[in-house]
MARKE-823049 format. One record per residue (C-alpha): residue in three letters; x, y, z. Coordinates in steps of 0.1 Angstrom, whole numbers, plus 2048, in hexadecimal, padded with zeros to 3 digits. Each point is the difference from the previous one (the first is absolute). Example, Ala and Ser with C-alpha at 12.3 -4.5 7.8 and 13.67 -1.06 7.14 Angstrom:
2
ala87B7D384E ser80E8227F9 
END
This chain:
482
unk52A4288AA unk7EE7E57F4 unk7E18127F3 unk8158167EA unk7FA7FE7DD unk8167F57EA unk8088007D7 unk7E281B7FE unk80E8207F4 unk8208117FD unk7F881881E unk7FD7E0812 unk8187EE7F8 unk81782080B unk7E880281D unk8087DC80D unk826806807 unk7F981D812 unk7E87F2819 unk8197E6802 unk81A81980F unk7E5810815 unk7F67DE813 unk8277FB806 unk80581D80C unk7E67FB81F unk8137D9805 unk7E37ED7EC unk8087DC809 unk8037EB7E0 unk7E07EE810 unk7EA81B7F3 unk8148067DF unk8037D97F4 unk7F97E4805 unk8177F0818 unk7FC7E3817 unk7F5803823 unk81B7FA81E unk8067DC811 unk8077F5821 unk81C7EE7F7 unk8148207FD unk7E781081A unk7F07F281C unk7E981F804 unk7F07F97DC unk7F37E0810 unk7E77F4816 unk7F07E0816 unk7E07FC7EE unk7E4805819 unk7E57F07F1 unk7F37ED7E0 unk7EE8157E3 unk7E08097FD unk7E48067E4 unk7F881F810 unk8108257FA unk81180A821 unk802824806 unk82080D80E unk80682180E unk82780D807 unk7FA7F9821 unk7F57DF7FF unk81A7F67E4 unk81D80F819 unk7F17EC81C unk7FC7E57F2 unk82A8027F1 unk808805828 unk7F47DC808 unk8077ED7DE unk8218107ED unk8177E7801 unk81D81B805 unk7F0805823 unk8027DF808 unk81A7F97F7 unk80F81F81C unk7EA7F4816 unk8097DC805 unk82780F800 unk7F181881E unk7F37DC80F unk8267EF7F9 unk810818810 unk7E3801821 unk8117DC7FF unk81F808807 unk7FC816818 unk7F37E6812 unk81C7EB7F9 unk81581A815 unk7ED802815 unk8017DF80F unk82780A807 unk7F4811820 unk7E57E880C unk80B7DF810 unk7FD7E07EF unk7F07E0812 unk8007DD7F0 unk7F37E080C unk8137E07FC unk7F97DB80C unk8097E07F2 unk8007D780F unk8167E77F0 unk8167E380C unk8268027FE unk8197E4801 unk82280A80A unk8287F07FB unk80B809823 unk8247EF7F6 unk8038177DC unk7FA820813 unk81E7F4814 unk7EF7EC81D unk80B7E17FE unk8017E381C unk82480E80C unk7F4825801 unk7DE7F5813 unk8157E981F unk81981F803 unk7DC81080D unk7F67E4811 unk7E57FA7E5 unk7F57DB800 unk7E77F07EC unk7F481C7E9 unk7FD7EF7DC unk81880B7E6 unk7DF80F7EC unk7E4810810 unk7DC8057F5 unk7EC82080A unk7DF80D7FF unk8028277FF unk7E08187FF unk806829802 unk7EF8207FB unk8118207FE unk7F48267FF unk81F8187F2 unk7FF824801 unk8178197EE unk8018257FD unk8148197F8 unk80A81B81C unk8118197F1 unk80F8037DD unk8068217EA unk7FE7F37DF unk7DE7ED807 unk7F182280A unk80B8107E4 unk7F47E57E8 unk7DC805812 unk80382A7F6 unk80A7F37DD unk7E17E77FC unk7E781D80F unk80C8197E8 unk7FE7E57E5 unk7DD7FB804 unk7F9825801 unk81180C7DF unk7EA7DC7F3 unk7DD81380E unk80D81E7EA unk8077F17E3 unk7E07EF806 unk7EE81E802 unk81980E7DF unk7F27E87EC unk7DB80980B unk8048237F2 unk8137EF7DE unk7DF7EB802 unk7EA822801 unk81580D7E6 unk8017E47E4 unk7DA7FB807 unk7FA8247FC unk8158057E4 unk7EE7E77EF unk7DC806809 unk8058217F2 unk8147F77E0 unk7DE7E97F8 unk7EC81D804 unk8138117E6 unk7FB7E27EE unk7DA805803 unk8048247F6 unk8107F57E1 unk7E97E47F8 unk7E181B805 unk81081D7E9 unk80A7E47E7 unk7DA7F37FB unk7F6822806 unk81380B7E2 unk7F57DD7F1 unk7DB8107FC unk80681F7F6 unk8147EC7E1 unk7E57EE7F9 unk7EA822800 unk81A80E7ED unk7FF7E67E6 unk7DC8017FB unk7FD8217FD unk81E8007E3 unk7EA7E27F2 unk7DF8137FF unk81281C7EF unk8117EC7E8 unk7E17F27F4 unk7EF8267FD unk81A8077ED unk80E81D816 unk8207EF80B unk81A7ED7F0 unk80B7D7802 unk81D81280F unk7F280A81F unk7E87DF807 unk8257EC7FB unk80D812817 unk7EB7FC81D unk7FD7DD7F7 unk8267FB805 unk7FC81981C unk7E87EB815 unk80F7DE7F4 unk82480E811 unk7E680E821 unk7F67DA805 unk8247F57F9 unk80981A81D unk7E07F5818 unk8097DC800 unk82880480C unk7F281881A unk7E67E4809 unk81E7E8800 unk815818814 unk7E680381B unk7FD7DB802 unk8277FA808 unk7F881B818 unk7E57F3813 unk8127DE7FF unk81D80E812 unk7EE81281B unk7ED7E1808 unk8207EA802 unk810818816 unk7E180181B unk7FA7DD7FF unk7DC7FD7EF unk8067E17DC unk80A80E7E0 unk7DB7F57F3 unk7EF81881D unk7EA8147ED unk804823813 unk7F08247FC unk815821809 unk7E8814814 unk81B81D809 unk80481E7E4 unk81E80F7FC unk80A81681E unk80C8227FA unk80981B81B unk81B818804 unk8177FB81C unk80E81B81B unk82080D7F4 unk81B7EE81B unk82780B801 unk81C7E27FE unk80C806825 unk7DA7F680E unk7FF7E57E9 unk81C7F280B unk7FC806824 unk7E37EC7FC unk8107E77F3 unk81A7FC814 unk7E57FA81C unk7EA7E87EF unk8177EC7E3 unk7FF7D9807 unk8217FC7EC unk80F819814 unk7F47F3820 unk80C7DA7F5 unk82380B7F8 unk80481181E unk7F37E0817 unk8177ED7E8 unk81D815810 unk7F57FA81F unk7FF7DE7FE unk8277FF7EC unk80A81581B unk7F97E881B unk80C7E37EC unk81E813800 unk803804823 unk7F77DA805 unk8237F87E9 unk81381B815 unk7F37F4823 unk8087D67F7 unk82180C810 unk7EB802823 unk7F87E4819 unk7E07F1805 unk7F27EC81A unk7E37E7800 unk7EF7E8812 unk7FB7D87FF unk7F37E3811 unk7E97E3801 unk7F07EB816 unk7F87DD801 unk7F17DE80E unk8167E07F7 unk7F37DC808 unk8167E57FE unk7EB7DB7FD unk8037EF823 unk80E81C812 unk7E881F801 unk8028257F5 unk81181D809 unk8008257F7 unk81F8107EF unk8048217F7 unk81C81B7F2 unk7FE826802 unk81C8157EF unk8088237F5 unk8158047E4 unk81A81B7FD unk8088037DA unk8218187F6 unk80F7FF7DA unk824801806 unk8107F97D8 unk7E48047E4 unk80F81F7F2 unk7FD7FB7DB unk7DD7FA803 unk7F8817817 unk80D81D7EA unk7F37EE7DF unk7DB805815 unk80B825808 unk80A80D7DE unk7E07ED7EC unk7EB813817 unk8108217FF unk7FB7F87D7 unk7DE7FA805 unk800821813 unk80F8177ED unk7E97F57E2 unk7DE807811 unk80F821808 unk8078067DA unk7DF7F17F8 unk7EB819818 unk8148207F6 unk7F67F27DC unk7DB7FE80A unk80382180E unk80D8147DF unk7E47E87EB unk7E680A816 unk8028237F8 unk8087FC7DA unk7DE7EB7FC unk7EF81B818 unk80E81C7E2 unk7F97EC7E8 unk7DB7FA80C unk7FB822804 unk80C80C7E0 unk7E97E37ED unk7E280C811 unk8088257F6 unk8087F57DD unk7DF7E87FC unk7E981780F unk80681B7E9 unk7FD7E37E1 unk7DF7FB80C unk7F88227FF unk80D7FD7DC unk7F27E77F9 unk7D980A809 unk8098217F1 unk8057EB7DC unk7DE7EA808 unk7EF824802 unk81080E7DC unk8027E17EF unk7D97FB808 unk7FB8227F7 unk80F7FF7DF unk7EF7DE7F8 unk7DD813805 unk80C81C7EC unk80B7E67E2 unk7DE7EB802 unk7EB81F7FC unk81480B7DF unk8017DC7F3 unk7D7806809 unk7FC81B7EE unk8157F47E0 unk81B815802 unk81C7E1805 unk8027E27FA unk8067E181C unk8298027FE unk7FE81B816 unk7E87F581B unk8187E3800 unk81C812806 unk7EB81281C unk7F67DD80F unk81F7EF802 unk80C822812 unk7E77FB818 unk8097DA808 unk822807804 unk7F581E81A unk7EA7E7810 unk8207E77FF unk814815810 unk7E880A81F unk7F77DF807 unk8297FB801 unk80882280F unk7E77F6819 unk8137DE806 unk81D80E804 unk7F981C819 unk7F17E8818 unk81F7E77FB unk81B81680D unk7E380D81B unk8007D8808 unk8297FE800 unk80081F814 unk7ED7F281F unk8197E27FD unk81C81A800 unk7F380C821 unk7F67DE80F unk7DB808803 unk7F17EB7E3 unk7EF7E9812 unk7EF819811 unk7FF81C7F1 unk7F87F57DC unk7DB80A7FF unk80B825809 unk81C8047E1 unk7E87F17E6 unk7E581B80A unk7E57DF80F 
END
């Protein structure tokens, strides 16, 4: 961890491996451990954000709560699902307009000039008919309106392609709500990894002071004579390594406050306070089979795939059924006047039978794409199924796991704290010098280290536990003991 110290001793020096091993062990991300940079939206959307509003010279105070609501209406993830949600609404309506019958207006006015004898009327043609004096070119005046209606009467694969877009925009309002529980997650996840960023910025300046008591106290001694250069170097090289370690975990929490703000929508500048501490409660012991049962009931992905075979189900019966008749209706009517001779009304109303009698290559091309389609949503939702419970297990058994480092962990605090009273009283009373009570403080920061981590941890996998189940959302306040 970052307020670990280093080059002081060889106990710690042998000590720093070893805490190294421990913080792996519990699945430390490399966030806490070094300095790495923080996530972009580029890779993932959820990391980003519409900013709401402008900075601001004041501090703003933000509670989990607040910081989780305010990632529901900004994260740029969840827009991004919900303007897919809105494309797909569109479509539906686009199928929709397959069943409801279609009027258009139409009128135009123009003159038109006419060849009687090149459409085949010449002067022999009209006296056959007894057609005198009718110039070889007429000129017209011609003014209509017309009002056409079409629908559709009957027709398989229409109706099926209706099922398809209604189950289309369903599995769209899951993954909609999907990515609101990955918004309560990342938001979450990273409001608490800042508080452990606090925590380690507070035990760094913490242990900051006592250096500088420490040093002074070497100092005095040096100059009464009753302690050695030795031990005034060494807790000048001590605290000069403490403020080394204070400003990376100042840094640290900086890159993490920056990250949480980008990914609720509030500028990078923001200035913002963490008002929530560190939850910490036990949770009710909870067997894979009702995990999973729950999950099975309340899982937006699972609920998307399975609207997604729905709706590749029915476009599969649309390419089957294109083998069917269907039967619609037509038919305008209209006003016509011709200059110099008045109006009349015309009109035409038609049914229309249609049969496919020869489209066989397509028709089968249709068929087998869809049964493709098919049979991989099937594969994809038995896959779901199996993953479900493997992250359920997996959950379950990081919860055990963290739970009891945490009780580890505090357990360390308690000794480590212990053992640094112990060592301060003897370096007191003269009976050590300060390599010792360094030895015993460095223990101590590392047992602090560890909790605050330990800590972080447990209520992670209590966080990727609800999403196992599907209850994140609204359930998050209960597994984080708030």
């Amino acid at each position: 961890m970052r307020v670990k110290r280093a080059q002081q001793s060889v106990f710690q020096q042998a000590l720093a491996p070893a805490i190294l091993a421990t913080l792996a062990l519990t699945g430390a991300p490399a966030a806490l451990l070094a300095q790495a940079p923080n996530p972009s939206s580029a890779a993932n959307a959820f990391f980003g954000s519409v900013v709401a509003r402008p900075a601001t010279d004041e501090t703003l105070k933000l509670s989990l709560d607040e910081a989780i609501g305010l990632g529901l209406k900004n994260n740029l993830g969840l827009k991004e699902a919900e303007n897919s949600e809105k494309s797909y609404q569109g479509q539906k309506n686009e199928a929709l307009q397959n069943f409801l019958p279609t009027v258009t207006l139409t009128g135009d006015t123009g003159v038109h000039q006419t060849d009687l004898a090149a459409l085949g009327f010449g002067p022999g043609v009209m006296k056959k008919f007894g057609l005198t004096g009718i110039p070889g070119i007429t000129r017209d005046e011609l003014t209509e309106g017309q009002i056409h209606l079409s629908q559709m009467l009957f027709s398989v694969p229409v109706i099926a392609t209706w099922k398809a877009a209604g189950a289309a925009q369903k599995a769209a309002y899951f993954a909609r709500m999907s990515a609101r529980n990955e918004v309560v997650e990342q938001v979450a996840s990273a409001y608490l990894h800042a508080i452990a960023a606090v925590s380690e910025v507070d035990n760094a300046r913490a242990l900051e002071s006592e250096d500088q008591l420490l040093l002074r106290h070497a100092h005095d001694a040096h100059e009464a004579g009753t302690a050695a250069n030795l031990d005034e170097l060494r807790a000048r090289v001590q605290l000069q390594a403490q403020q080394q370690a204070l400003i990376a975990a100042q840094n640290a929490l900086e890159k993490s406050l920056i990250l949480l703000k980008r990914e609720i929508g509030l500028d990078s500048g923001q200035k913002i306070a963490l008002t929530d501490p560190a939850p910490y409660s036990e949770l009710a012991a909870q067997t894979p089979e009702e995990v999973r049962a729950v999950a099975y009931r309340n899982r937006q992905d699972y609920q998307e795939l399975q609207n997604q075979l729905i709706a590749v189900k029915a476009m599969h019966t649309a390419a089957r059924s294109q083998r069917l008749p269907s039967l619609s209706f037509g038919g305008y009517y209209g006003v016509s006047q011709v200059g110099g001779v008045g109006s009349h009304g015309n009109f035409i109303a038609q049914g229309t039978l249609s049969v496919p009698l020869f489209r066989e290559a397509k028709l089968r091309g249709d068929t087998e794409a869809a049964q493709a389609n098919l049979d991989a949503v099937n594969a994809q939702l038995d896959d779901l199924r199996g993953k479900i419970d493997q992250q359920v297990r997996s959950a379950l058994l990081d919860v055990e796991a963290t739970a009891k480092l945490v009780q580890v962990a505090r357990s360390n605090v308690e000794l480590a704290t212990r053992a640094l009273a112990d060592e301060t009283d003897r370096v007191s009373a003269g009976v050590d010098d300060n390599l010792p009570l360094v030895t015993a403080q460095a223990t101590l920061a590392a047992a602090e280290s560890n909790r605050v981590e330990s800590l972080y941890q447990y209520n992670l996998s209590k966080l990727a536990l609800a999403r196992a189940a599907g209850i994140l959302e609204t359930q998050y306040r209960a597994y984080l003991g708030r």
